[in-house]
C-alpha positions as CSV (number, residue, x, y, z in Angstrom):
1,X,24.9,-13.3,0.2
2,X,26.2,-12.8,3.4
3,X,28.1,-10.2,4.5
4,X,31.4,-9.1,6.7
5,X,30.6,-6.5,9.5
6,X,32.8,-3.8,6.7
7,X,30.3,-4.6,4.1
8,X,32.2,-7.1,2.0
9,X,30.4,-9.7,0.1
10,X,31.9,-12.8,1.7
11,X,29.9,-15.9,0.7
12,X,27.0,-17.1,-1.2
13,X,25.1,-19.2,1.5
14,X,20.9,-17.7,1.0
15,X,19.3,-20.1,-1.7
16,X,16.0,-20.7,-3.3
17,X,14.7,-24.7,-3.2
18,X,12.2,-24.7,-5.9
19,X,10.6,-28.5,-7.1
20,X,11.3,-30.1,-10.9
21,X,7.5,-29.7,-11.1
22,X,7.5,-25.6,-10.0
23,X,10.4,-25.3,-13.0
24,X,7.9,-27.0,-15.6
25,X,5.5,-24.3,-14.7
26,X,7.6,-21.4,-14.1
27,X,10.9,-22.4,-16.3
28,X,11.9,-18.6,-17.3
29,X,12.1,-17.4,-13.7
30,X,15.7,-15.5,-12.4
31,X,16.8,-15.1,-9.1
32,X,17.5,-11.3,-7.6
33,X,19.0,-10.2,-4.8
34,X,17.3,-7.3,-3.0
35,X,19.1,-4.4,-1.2
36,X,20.6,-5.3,2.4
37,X,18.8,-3.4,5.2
38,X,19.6,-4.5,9.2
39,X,20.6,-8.5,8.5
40,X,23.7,-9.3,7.3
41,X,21.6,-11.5,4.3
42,X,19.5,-10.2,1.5
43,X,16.3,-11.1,1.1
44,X,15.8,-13.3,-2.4
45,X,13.1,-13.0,-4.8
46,X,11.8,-14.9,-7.4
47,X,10.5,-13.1,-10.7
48,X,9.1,-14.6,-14.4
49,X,8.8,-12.3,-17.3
50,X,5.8,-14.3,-18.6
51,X,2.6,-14.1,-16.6
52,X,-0.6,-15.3,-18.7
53,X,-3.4,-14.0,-16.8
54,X,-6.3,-15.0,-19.5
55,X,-8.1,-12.7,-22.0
56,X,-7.6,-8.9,-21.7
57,X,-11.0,-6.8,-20.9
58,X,-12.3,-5.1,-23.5
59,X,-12.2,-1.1,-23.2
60,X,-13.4,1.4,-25.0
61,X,-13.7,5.4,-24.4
62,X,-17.1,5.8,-23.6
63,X,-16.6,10.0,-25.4
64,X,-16.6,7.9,-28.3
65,X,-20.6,6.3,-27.8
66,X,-21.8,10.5,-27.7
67,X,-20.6,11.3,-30.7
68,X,-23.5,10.9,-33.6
69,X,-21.1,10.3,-36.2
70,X,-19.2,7.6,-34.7
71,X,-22.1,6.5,-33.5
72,X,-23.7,6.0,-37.3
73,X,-20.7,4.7,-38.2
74,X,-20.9,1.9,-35.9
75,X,-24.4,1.3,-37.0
76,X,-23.6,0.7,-40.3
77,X,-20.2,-1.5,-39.9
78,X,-22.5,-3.7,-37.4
79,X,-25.2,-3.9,-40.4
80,X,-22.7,-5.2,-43.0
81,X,-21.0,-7.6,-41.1
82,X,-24.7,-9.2,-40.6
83,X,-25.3,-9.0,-43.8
């Protein structure tokens, strides 16, 4: 947006150009505003709720692989399933 000298929104004129083949990929993406600082525009941004970056790393506590117990129990779950 741009904006009078008293801070009035006075027209819509900053845009985003984005291709038919950028939409395929990204179709769920919204426009935002951010917060006017010295210009007399705000800066746009583009955002998409979705992002699919792949398989998620495994983690586990490692206070878990000290404790005898869990430990055993491990053992024998793992022996089972190979059985």
């Amino acid at each position: 947006m741009w904006y009078r000298s008293n801070g009035i929104a006075k027209s819509r004129i900053d845009r985003i150009l984005v291709s038919p083949e950028w939409l395929e990929q990204w179709h769920d993406c919204k426009q935002y505003a951010q917060v006017r600082q010295v210009f007399d525009h705000c800066a746009l941004v583009l955002k998409t709720s979705v992002i699919d970056w792949g398989p998620k790393p495994f983690r586990v506590l490692n206070v878990w692989s000290t404790n005898k117990r869990v430990q055993e129990k491990s053992e024998k779950n793992v022996r089972l399933i190979q059985e």
